[in-house]
N, C-alpha and C positions, 0 to 999 in steps of 0.2 A: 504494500500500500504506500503511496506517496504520494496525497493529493492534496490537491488545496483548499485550507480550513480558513472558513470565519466569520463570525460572529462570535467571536470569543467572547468568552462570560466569567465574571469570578466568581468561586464556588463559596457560596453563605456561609461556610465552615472556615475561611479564611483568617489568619489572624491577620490585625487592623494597622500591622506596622509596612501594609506593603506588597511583605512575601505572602503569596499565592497562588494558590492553585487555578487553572484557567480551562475553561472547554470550549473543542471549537467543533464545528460540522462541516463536513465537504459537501457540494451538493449530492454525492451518489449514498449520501447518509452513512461515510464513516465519522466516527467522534475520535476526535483527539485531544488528550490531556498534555498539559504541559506544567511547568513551575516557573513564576516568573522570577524567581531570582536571577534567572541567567539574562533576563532583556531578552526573551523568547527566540532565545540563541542556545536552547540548550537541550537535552534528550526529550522526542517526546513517547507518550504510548498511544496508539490508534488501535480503536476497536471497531467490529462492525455492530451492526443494530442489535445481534444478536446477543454478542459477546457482554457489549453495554449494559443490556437487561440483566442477564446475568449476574454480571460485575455488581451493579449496583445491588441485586436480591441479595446476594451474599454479604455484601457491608452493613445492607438494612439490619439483615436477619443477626448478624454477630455482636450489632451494637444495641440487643436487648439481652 
């Protein structure tokens, strides 16, 4: 995957000094996460729609 994301978003979970977690969307509906420490020069991780659902069921579920 190597596409072009954006509308990037900061994630509500963010601390308020800054550093960030960010999502962005391609239009063929992969999501990409990234961290803006780096000036979004820095690793990202892309998922597909699938994988995202997922992703997120598992964090929901772990943080109860």
């Amino acid at each position: 995957m190597n596409e072009h994301f954006t509308n990037w978003r900061k994630s509500r979970h963010s601390e308020p000094n800054g550093h960030c977690i960010e999502v962005g969307r391609a239009t063929n509906g992969t999501i990409c996460v990234r961290d803006t420490k780096l000036n979004s020069n820095g690793p990202t991780l892309e998922f597909t729609r699938d994988e995202w659902r997922i992703f997120l069921h598992k964090i929901r579920a772990d943080d109860h």
